[in-house]
C-alpha positions in Angstrom: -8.5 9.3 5.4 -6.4 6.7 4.6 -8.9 3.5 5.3 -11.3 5.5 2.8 -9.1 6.2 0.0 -7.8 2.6 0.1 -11.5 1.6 -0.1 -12.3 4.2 -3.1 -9.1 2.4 -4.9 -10.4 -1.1 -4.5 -13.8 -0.1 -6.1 -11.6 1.0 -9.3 -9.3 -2.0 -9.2 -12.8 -4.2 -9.2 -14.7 -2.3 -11.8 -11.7 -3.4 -14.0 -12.0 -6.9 -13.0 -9.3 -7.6 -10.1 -10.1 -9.4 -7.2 -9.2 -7.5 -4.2 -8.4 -8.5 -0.7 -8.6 -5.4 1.8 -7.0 -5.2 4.8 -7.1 -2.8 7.5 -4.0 -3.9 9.8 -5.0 -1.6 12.3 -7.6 -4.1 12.7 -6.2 -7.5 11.2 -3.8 -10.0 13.3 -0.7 -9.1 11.4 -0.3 -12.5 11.0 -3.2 -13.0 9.2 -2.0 -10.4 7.1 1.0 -11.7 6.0 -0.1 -14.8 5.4 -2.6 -13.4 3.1 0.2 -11.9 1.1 1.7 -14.9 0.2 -1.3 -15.3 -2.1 -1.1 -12.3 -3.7 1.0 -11.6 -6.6 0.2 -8.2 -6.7 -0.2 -5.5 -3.5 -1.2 -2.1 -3.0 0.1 -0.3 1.0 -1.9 2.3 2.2 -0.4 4.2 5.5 -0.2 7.4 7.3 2.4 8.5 9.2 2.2 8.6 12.8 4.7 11.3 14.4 6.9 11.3 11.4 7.1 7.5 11.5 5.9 4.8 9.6 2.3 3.6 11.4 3.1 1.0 13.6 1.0 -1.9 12.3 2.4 -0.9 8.5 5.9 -0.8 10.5 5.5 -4.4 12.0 3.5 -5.9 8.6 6.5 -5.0 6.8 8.9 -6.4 9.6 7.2 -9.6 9.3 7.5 -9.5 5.4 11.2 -9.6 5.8 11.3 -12.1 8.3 9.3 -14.7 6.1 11.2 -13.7 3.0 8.4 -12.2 1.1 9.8 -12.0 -2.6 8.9 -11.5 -6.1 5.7 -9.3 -6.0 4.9 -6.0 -7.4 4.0 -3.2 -4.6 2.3 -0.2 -5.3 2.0 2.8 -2.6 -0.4 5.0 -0.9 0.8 7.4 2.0 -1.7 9.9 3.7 -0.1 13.0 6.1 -1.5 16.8 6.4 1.8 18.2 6.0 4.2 16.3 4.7 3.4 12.9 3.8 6.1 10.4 4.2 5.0 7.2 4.3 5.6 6.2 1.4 9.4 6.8 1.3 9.5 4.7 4.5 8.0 2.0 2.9 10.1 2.4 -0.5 12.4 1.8 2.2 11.6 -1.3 4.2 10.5 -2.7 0.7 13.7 -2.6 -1.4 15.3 -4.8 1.8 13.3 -8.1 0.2 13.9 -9.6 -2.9 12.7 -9.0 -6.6 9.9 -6.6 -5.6 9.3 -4.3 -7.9 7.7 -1.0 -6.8 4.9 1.0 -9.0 6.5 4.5 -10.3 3.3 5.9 -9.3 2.6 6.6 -5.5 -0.7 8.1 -4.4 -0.3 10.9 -1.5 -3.3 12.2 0.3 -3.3 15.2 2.5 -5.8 13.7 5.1 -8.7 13.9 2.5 -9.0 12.7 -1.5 -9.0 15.4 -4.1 -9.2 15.5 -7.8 -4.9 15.3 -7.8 -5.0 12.0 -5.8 -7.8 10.5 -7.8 -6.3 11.2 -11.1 -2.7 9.5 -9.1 -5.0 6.9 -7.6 -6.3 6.2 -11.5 -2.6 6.2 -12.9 -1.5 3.7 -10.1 -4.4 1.0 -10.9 -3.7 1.1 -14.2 0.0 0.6 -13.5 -0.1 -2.3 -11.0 -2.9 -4.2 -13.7 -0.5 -4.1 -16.6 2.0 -6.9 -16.7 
């Protein structure tokens, strides 16, 4: 699922020394969340769909990004759906509405559980969004 794959990434991101916040915004006051952003120069999104849409806290995090003129970060992306994932594109989306944020090439799709394909993307995409 999507909560464990984003957990499995932040184990690799910290055995190659970045500090990592995670956030499960089905869980988190999205206002808590966004304000955490601001600190972060660097941010990885992890979301399912939910009835072909974006998940509704992902939805309204990124709604609230815009609002507060979130800006000049690098975003990587994670998207999780059995059939056909598309999270990601609808985040690609809502992302390349605020300024200077530049989007990792590599986006990591599960189909509901990890396999060797999204480990080996999930590997490519830490190493993408460490490098400067």
């Amino acid at each position: 699922n999507t909560e464990k794959a984003a957990r499995k990434l932040a184990e690799k991101l910290q055995a190659k020394g970045a500090s990592v916040i995670l956030r499960n915004l089905a869980t988190t006051e999205v206002s808590f969340a966004v304000a955490e952003a601001f600190y972060c120069g660097k941010m990885i999104l992890a979301s399912a769909t939910y009835d072909s849409f974006l998940f509704p806290p992902m939805e309204e995090f990124l709604t609230h990004l815009k609002t507060k003129a979130f800006q000049k970060r690098k975003v990587g992306l994670i998207e999780n759906g059995t059939w056909a994932p598309t999270a990601a594109r609808q985040m690609k989306t809502k992302l390349e509405e605020l300024k200077d944020i530049k989007l990792c090439d590599t986006v990591v799709t599960i189909k509901s559980a990890l396999n060797a394909a999204s480990e080996a993307q999930m590997d490519k995409l830490v190493d993408e969004i460490l490098a400067d």
